[in-house]
N, C-alpha and C positions, 0 to 999 in steps of 0.2 A: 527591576528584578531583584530579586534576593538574592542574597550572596551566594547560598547552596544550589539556585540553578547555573547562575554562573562555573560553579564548580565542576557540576556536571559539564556543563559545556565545555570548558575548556579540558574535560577530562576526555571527553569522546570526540574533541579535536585532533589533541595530541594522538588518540588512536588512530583514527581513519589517516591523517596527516602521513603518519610512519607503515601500517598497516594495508591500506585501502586504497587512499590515491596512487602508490606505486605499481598497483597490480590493474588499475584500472582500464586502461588501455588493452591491457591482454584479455580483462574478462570480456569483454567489449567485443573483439575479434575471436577470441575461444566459443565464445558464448554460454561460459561455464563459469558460476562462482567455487572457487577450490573450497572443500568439505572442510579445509584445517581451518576457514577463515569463520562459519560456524562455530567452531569450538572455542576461538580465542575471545569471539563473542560473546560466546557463554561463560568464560573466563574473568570477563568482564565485567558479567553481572546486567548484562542489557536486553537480554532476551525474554526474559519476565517482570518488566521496570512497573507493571502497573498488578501483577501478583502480590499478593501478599505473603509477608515475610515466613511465614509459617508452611508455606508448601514451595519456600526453596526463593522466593520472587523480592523483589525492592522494596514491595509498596509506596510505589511516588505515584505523582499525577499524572493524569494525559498529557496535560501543556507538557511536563519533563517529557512524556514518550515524544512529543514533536518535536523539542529541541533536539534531542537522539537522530530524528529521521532525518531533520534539516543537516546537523554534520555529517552523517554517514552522503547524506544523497548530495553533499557541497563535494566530497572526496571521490564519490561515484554514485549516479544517481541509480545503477541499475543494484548494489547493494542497497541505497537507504529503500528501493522500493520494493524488495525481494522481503526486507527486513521490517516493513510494516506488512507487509502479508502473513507473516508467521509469528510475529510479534503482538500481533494489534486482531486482525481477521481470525486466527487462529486460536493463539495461548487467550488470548486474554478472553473470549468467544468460550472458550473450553472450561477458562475456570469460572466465568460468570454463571454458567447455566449448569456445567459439570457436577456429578454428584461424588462425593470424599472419597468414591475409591475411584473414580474417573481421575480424579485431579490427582490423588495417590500414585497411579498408574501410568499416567501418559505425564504429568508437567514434569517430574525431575528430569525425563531425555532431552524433552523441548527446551529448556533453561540451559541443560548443558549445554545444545548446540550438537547435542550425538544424532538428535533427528531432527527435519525439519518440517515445520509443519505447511498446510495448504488448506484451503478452502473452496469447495466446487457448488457451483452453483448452476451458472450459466450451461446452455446446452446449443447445440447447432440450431434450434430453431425457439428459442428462450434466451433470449437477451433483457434489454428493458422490461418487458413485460413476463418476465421469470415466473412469477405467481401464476400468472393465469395461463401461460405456456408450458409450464414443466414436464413434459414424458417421461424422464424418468419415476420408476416407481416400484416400488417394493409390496411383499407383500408375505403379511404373518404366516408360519407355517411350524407349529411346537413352537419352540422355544427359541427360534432365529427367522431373522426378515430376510426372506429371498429378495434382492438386487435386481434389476435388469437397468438396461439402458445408457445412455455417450452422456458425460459432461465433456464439456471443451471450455476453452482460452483460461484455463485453470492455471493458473502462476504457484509457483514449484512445484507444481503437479511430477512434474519427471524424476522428484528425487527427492521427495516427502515419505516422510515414514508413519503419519497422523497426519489424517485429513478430514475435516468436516463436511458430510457430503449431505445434501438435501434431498430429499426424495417422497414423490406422491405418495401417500398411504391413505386414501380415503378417495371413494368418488367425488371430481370438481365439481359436478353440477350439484349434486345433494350436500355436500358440506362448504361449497365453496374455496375461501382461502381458512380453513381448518380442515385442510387435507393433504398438508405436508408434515413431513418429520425430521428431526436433522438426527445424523448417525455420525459415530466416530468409525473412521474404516483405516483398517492398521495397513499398510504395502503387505504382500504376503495372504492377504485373505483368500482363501479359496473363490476363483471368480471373478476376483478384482485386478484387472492390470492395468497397463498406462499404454501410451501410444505414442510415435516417435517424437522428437521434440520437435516443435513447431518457429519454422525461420520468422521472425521478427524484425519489422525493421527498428526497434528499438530497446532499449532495456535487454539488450544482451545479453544471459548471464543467467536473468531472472526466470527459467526454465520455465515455458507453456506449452502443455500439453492435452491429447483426448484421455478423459478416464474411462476406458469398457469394465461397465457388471452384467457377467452371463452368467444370471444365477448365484450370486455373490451373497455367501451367506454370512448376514450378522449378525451376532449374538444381541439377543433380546436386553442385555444388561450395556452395550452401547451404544443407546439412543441418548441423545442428549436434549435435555429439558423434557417435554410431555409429548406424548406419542400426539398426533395430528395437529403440534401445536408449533412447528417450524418455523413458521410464518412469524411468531412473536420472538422466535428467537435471533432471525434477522434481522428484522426490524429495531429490536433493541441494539442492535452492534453498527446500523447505519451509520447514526449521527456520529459515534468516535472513529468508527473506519473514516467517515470524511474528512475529520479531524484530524488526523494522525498521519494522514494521503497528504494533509495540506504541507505538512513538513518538506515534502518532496521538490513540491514547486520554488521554495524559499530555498533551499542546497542548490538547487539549480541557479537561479536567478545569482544568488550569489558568487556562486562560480563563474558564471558570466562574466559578470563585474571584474571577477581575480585576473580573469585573460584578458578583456577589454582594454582595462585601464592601463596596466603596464604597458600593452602591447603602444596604446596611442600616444606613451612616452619614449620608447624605445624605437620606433617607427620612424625612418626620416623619409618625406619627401618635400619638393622646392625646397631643400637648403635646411628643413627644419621639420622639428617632432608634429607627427599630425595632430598631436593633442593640442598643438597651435592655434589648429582652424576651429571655429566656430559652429561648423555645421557637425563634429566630431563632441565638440564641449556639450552640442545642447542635447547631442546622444545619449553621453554619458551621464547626461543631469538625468536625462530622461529616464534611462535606465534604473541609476539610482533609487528614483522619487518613487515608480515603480514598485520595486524591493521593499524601501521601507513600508508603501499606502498597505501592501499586503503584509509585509511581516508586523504590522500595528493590527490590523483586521485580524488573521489566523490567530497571534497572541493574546487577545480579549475574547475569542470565542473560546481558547482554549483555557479560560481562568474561570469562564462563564460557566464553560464543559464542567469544570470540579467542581464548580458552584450550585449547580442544578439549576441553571436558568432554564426559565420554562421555553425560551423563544432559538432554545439551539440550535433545534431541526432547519428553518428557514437560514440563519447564522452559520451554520456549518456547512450549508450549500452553496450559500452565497458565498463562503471566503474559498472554497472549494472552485467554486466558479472562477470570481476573480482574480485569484494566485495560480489557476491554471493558464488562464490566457496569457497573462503575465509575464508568466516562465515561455513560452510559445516566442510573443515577440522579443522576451529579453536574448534569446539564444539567436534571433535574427538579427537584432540589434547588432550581438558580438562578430556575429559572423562577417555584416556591414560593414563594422569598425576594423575587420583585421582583413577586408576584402577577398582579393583571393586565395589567402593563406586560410581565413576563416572556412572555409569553402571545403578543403583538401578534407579526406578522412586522416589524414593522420595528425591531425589538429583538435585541440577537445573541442572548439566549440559548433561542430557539424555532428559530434557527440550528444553534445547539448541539447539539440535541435530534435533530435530524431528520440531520444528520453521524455523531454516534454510533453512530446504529443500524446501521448497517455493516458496525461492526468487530464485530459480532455476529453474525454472516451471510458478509462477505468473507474470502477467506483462509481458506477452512474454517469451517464453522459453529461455533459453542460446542457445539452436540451433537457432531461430528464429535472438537473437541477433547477434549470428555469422555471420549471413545473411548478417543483415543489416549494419555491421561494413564493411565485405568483399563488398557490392555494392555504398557504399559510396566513399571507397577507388580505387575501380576502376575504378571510373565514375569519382572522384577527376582525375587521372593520364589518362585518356581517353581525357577528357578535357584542 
């Protein structure tokens, strides 16, 4: 690694370290990230790391945005994941397809940290198959798109101020999938509210909720990308949404390790530290090797990512895949290793446990990703 991501890193260490891990535990049990910790964020300079410099943003790389997610989600995984949803699904979604007075108007709050942003997609009966399921739908009337219909399991939905919201504009049968449109919807809209927040058994903090449009009017000037052309706008933010997701499971994994290993030096039973025993060492190795097979994996898809490797799409799922599961058994592993202290809620790593599972499910399922790793690869050898 070069020296200036190193810098970075240790730069959004020493934050989250002072910042982040201290409050972790309460956001956790609150199930509230405090609004001041947005702003110090954006004080930071982290909130728009893949913007460019000219509309307030960093301009660094995605790999730099994943080293970001891995320290914030090592200090608390339900900020580094709150923080690639508005960071990565949103800002960076907004200024790719956004047009100069979009990005004028909505990136300098989002950078600050004065708003946060979300993205809605998903609906009660539209999950994996979002394209071809989506009810919501809008529709033109003058010079604003009348809204109607529920998104759900929308991450900061409860307390987003800019949201990019999807919605049908076109007959599915006659247009197919060029019958969606993404819109920018500000909180405040005539129409548009939110619904209570939704109990989690994980990611605490990272506020999900229902979005209701009864009649939700939005102006004809924020649609973002081309009207009935949706579909290309998510698709293009896939492959970095997985990318940037991957960061998640690597803070975790690694936090792991931080409570594990102390705890198996610190630890006496018969007469001595359990990191003694053998069956405890080949945990920790295990653990370990773990950590790094993925953080080698996520770190080459994401050098790949700025590279414009043509083979991201399957790459990004896969490492997506694999550092999901990963973080899954490494937080059982810890929990293993510190028995039944690992176990108690007031222990991070039953913390651990219950964040992981997530990245197993959000961002595309791991069946979903198996999909698309298997029709990549067979289309690659068809070819």
């Amino acid at each position: 690694m070069d020296k200036s991501i190193e810098t970075l890193r240790q730069k959004v260490r020493e934050f989250a370290t002072a910042e982040v891990a201290p409050i972790a535990d309460q956001i956790d049990r609150s199930d509230t990230i405090p609004p001041a910790l947005w702003q110090k964020l954006g004080t930071q300079h982290l909130l728009g790391i893949t913007v460019p410099k000219a509309y307030g943003g960093e301009e660094r790389s995605y790999f730099d945005h994943v080293i970001i997610t891995e320290e914030l989600s090592r200090a608390s995984g339900t900020v580094g994941f709150s923080y690639a949803a508005h960071s990565n699904i949103c800002v960076d979604n907004l200024y790719k397809h956004g047009t100069d007075e979009q990005r004028k108007k909505y990136l300098p709050p989002l950078l600050s940290g004065e708003h946060l942003g979300a993205l809605a997609m998903s609906e009660p009966e539209a999950g994996s198959d979002v394209v071809g399921s989506m009810s919501c739908h809008a529709e033109k009337k003058g010079n604003v798109w009348v809204a109607n219909g529920v998104k759900r399991w929308i991450t900061n939905g409860p307390d987003a101020g800019v949201l990019i919201v999807y919605m049908r504009t076109a007959d599915k049968k006659e247009a197919g999938s060029r019958s969606i449109t993404a819109f920018l919807v500000e909180r405040g809209m005539k129409g548009f509210s939110t619904g209570e927040k939704i109990d989690k058994l994980g990611m605490r903090g990272a506020g999900n909720c229902e979005l209701y449009f009864e009649d939700c009017e939005i102006p004809e000037k924020n649609v973002l990308g081309e009207i009935n052309q949706g579909v290309s706008v998510l698709m293009s933010g896939l492959n970095s949404e997985r990318l940037i997701l991957c960061g998640g499971p690597l803070g975790l994994m690694q936090a792991a390790l931080d409570v594990a290993v102390p705890y198996a030096n610190q630890r006496q039973q018969f007469g001595q530290p359990i990191g003694n025993f053998q069956m405890i060492q080949a945990k920790l190795a295990d653990m370990y090797t773990q950590l790094e097979a993925s953080r080698s994996f996520v770190y080459r898809v994401g050098k790949e990512f700025d590279n414009n490797n043509r083979t991201i799409g399957r790459d990004a799922a896969a490492a997506c895949l694999f550092a999901s599961q990963a973080a899954v058994q490494l937080s059982l592993d810890a929990i293993q290793v510190m028995g039944g202290q690992g176990y108690m809620n007031d222990n991070i790593p039953a913390r651990l446990l219950r964040d992981a599972k997530i990245y197993e499910i959000g961002g595309g399922t791991n069946e979903i990703r198996r999909l698309v790793i298997a029709r990549e690869l067979l289309k690659a050898a068809a070819n």
